[in-house]
Structures are given as structure tokens and as C-alpha cells.
N, C-alpha and C positions, 0 to 999 in steps of 0.2 A: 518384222511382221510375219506370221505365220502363213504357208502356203495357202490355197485356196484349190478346193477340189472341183468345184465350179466356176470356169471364168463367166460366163451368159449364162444368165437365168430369168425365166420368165416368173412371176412373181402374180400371185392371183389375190385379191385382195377382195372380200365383200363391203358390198357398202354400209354395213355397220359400222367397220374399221372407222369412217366420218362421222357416224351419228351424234347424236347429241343426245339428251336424257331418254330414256322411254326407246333407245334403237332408232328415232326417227329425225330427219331433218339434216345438216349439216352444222356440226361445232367445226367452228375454226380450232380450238387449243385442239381437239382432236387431230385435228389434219395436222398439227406440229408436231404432235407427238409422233404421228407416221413419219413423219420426213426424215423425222433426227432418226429412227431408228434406219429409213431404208439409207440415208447417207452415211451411219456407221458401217454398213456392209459395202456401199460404195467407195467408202474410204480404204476398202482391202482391194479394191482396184477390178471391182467383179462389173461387168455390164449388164444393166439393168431394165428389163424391158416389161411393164405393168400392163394387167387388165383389173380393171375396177367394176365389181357389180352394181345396182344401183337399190340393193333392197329399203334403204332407209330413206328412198324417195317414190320409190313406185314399185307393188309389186303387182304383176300382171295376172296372177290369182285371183286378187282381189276383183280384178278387171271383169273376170270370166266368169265369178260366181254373180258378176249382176248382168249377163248376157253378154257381153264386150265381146266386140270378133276378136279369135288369137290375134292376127297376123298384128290390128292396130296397138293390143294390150303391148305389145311384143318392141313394136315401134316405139312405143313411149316408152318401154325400160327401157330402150337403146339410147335416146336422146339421156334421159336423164344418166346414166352413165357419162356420157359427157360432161354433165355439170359439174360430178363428180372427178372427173379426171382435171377437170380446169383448176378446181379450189384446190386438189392435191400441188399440181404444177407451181399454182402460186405458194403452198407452204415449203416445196424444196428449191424453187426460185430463194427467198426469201433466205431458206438455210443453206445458198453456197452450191447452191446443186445444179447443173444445167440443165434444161428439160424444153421436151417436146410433145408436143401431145398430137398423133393421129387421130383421125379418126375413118372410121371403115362405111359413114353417109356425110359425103361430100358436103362441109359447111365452113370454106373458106376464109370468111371475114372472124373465124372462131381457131379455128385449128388449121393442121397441115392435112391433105387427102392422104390415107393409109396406100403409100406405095414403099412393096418390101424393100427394096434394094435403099432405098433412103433412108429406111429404121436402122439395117444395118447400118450401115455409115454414119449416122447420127451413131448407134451402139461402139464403133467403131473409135468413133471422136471422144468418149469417155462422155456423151450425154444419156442422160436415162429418158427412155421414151416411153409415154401414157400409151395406149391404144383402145380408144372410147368406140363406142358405140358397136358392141359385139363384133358379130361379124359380119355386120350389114341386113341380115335376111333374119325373119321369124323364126319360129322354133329352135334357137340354136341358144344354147344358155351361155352364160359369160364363160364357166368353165367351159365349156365345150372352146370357145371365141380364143380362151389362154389356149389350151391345149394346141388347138390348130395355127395360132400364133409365133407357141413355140418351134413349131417345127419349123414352120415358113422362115422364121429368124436364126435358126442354126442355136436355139441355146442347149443349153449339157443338161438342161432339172426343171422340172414345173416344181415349184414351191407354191405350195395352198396357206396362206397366214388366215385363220381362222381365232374362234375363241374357243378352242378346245387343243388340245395335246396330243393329238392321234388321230386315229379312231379304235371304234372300242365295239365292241358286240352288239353291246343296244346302249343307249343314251344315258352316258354318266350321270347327269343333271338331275333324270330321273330315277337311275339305282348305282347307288356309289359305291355296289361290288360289280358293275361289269369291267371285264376280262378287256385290257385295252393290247393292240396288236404291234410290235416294233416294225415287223416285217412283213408283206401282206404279197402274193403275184398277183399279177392284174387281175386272174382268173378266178382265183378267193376274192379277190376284190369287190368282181362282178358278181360272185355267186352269193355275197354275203350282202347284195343289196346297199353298198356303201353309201347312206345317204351326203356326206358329204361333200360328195364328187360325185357327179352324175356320168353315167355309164358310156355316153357317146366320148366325152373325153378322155373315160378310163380306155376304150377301148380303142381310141387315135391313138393315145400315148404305146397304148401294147404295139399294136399294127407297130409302130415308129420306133420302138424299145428305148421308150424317154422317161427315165424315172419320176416318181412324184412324191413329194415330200411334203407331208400334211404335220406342221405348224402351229404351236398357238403364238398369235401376232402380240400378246400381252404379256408370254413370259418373256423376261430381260434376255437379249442375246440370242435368243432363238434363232433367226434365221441366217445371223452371222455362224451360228454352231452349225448349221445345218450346209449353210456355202464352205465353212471350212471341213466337210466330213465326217465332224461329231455324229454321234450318236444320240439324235433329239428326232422327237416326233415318232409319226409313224411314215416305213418309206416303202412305196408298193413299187416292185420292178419283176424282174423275169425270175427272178430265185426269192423262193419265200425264206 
């Protein structure tokens, strides 16, 4: 088995990754299809530690544009993150996988309470551990929730599995000549408005000098290529 350039990685997943037709709702076959891929990667012996967004169940946008205070829109994508970390738990429970799920609003009769030094040791014991519901407080976005995560857990890489391949200059989807980037420094990163990673966790990762590695979670073997050093994706760190 081939070496591994990242032992611990923190792994950022949207909640589309679950959806079901139309981006919205939660498909089980969906959630299987995550498990077997994050357990191929776990099968090269990397530790594993997830944050799940909740967009295909709430997004807090939508909240705001019919008056919603931030703070409660904010709460209820947290909760629902949970949901979502639960049904993931149950598809790599089911594929072989051990698992844990924090969470960062204390809801015991559901999850464990998000305390670091247990993640690791869970991390430690070869379990992969969920971490739901951000990171407790408003304004702070999932990415932002991974990012700070990361660091708290000692891993080597934020891995972003998205549905896209990099990022690219402006939005492939809509001009299928933009320029997409191998290598980005945080500070192009920031400067170039990356909408796919929001800037407070581009700029924890810099502070911290934690690589980030933007993924698409639907090409085959991506983020196994990406834990073993390949050359996949797009990877922003201190050298462009």
C-alpha cells in the first residue's frame, strides 16, 4: 500500500454530498456512496475527522431574506448539520467504519459533547469522528467550523470535497473557458474572492500555515489522490 502524505485530515463536506434529487433533502443511497469512498481513504490508515454543512436542509439565507434574526437562522443550520452527521455515522457504521459524532450544542441523548482531547483519542483509536453543529456560535460558517477544527485536532490538510475540481477564476458551470488554478497562496486566495471557501477560514488556515485542498467529492479517488500527495484538485498554502 502506498505511503500516505497525510496522516489526520480534516475533511469538509457540504450538505449536498446527502442530498437527494433537486440538491434538497437527505438520500440514504447518497450517504452510502460517501461512506465507501471516505472508508477507501480510511482504509490507507489516515485519521479521519468530518464537518458536514447542512445546505440541503436549511439554508439560513433563505432565513434572512424574509426577516429571520441571523443569530436563530444560524442555530437552525447548526442543528440541522446534525441531522446530517447522524445519517452519514449510520452509512459508515453500516460500511465497517467506526464512528463518532460530536457535537459543539450539547445534545446528549443524540451525540457525544465536542471535547478536543476525546476527538483526538477517538482519532487516535482509528475511529473517524463527525463534528456537528459548527461551532456552536452564529456567524461562523461550517467552513470556517472545519478550519478551526482542524487546528484544535492537530490534522496535516483541510480537504474541501465539493462538486467542482478546483477552483477556477469565475464559475466553470457558467463559462467552460475559465482558467482553473493548481496552486493558489492564501493571499491570491483572499484576493481573488474564492467563493468556495469563505475567507475567515482561508485566513485561520494561513494564520496556522494548514494547507487546503479543494476536491471534487464525485471524481473516483480524489481524495485518496489527494491524502496520498497526488497532484489533484486545487491546493492553496504559503507558496503559489
Amino acid at each position: 500500500m502506498p505511503e500516505v502524505k497525510y496522516k489526520r485530515i480534516m475533511l469538509k463536506l457540504g450538505g449536498e454530498a446527502l442530498a437527494g434529487p433537486g440538491g434538497y433533502g437527505i438520500d440514504p443511497h447518497r450517504a452510502d456512496e460517501v461512506a465507501a469512498k471516505i472508508k477507501r481513504v480510511k482504509d490507507h490508515g489516515v485519521e479521519i475527522a468530518i464537518v458536514l454543512g447542512a445546505g440541503n436542509l436549511w439554508r439560513g439565507k433563505d432565513g434572512l431574506a424574509h426577516g429571520m434574526d441571523r443569530a436563530t437562522a444560524d442555530q437552525m443550520g447548526m442543528l440541522a448539520t446534525v441531522m446530517n452527521s447522524l445519517v452519514l455515522r449510520d452509512a459508515l457504521e453500516r460500511a465497517g467504519v467506526t464512528t463518532r459524532v460530536q457535537t459543539a450544542i450539547e445534545m446528549r441523548a443524540v451525540a457525544e459533547p465536542y471535547i478536543r482531547l476525546r476527538a483526538i483519542r477517538h482519532l487516535e483509536k482509528g475511529r473517524v469522528v463527525i463534528l456537528g453543529a459548527g461551532t456552536g456560535n452564529p456567524y461562523f460558517t461550517t467552513d470556517t467550523a472545519a478550519a478551526l477544527r482542524a487546528m484544535e485536532l492537530h490534522a496535516d490538510v483541510l480537504i474541501k470535497a465539493t462538486k467542482v475540481d478546483g477552483v477556477y477564476e469565475s464559475d466553470p458551470l457558467v463559462n467552460p473557458q475559465a482558467k482553473k488554478f493548481d496552486r493558489l497562496s492564501y493571499i491570491e486566495a483572499l484576493n481573488l474572492g474564492v467563493e468556495i471557501l469563505d475567507s475567515t477560514a482561508i485566513s485561520l488556515c494561513m494564520d496556522n500555515k494548514l494547507p487546503i485542498i479543494i476536491v471534487n467529492l464525485w471524481e473516483e479517488g480524489s481524495i485518496e489522490r489527494a491524502v496520498l500527495g497526488e497532484r489533484v484538485g486545487t491546493i492553496i498554502n504559503t507558496d503559489a
